[in-house]
N, C-alpha and C positions, 0 to 999 in steps of 0.2 A: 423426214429429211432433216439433219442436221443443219445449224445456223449456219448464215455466211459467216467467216469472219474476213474480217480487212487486212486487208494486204499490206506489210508495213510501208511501204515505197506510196503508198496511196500521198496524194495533196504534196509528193515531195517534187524535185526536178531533178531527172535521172540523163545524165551522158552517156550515150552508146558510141564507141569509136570503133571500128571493123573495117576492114578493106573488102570483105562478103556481104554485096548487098543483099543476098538472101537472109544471111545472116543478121543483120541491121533490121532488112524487115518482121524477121520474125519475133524478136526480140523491142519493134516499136510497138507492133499487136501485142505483144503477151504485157507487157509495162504499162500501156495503153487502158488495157484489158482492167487492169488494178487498181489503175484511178491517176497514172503518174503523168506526170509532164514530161513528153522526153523530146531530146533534141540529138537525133543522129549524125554520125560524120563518119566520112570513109576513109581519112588519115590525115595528119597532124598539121597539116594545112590549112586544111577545112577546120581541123579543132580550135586552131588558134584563132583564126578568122571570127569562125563562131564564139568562142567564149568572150572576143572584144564586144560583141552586139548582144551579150545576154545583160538581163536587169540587176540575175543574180547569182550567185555560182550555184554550181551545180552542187545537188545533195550528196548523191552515189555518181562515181563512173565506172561505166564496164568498161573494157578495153582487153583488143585484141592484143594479147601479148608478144605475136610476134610480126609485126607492125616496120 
């Protein structure tokens, strides 16, 4: 069986913004999965709300493009 290797995203804090909470949730599993810290939002509401209460900005964000 081949090594694991490490997920770059690992130890980082990843923004997931989507209006598809299926999609949000699949996407908090699989980032979850890797090692990341994530903080989900359903749209730019929530985004802004949420990024005034974080400690630190965010590493990556995904975002729904068409939003």
């Amino acid at each position: 069986m081949p090594a694991a290797v490490a997920a770059p995203v690992s130890k980082g804090v990843v923004l997931v913004v989507d209006d598809d909470e299926s999609v949000r949730e699949g996407m908090l599993s699989l980032l979850r999965g890797w090692g990341a810290e994530v903080v989900a939002c359903a749209g730019m509401a929530e985004t802004r709300a949420t990024l005034g209460r974080l400690t630190r900005a965010p590493d990556i964000v995904i975002a729904d493009h068409q939003l």
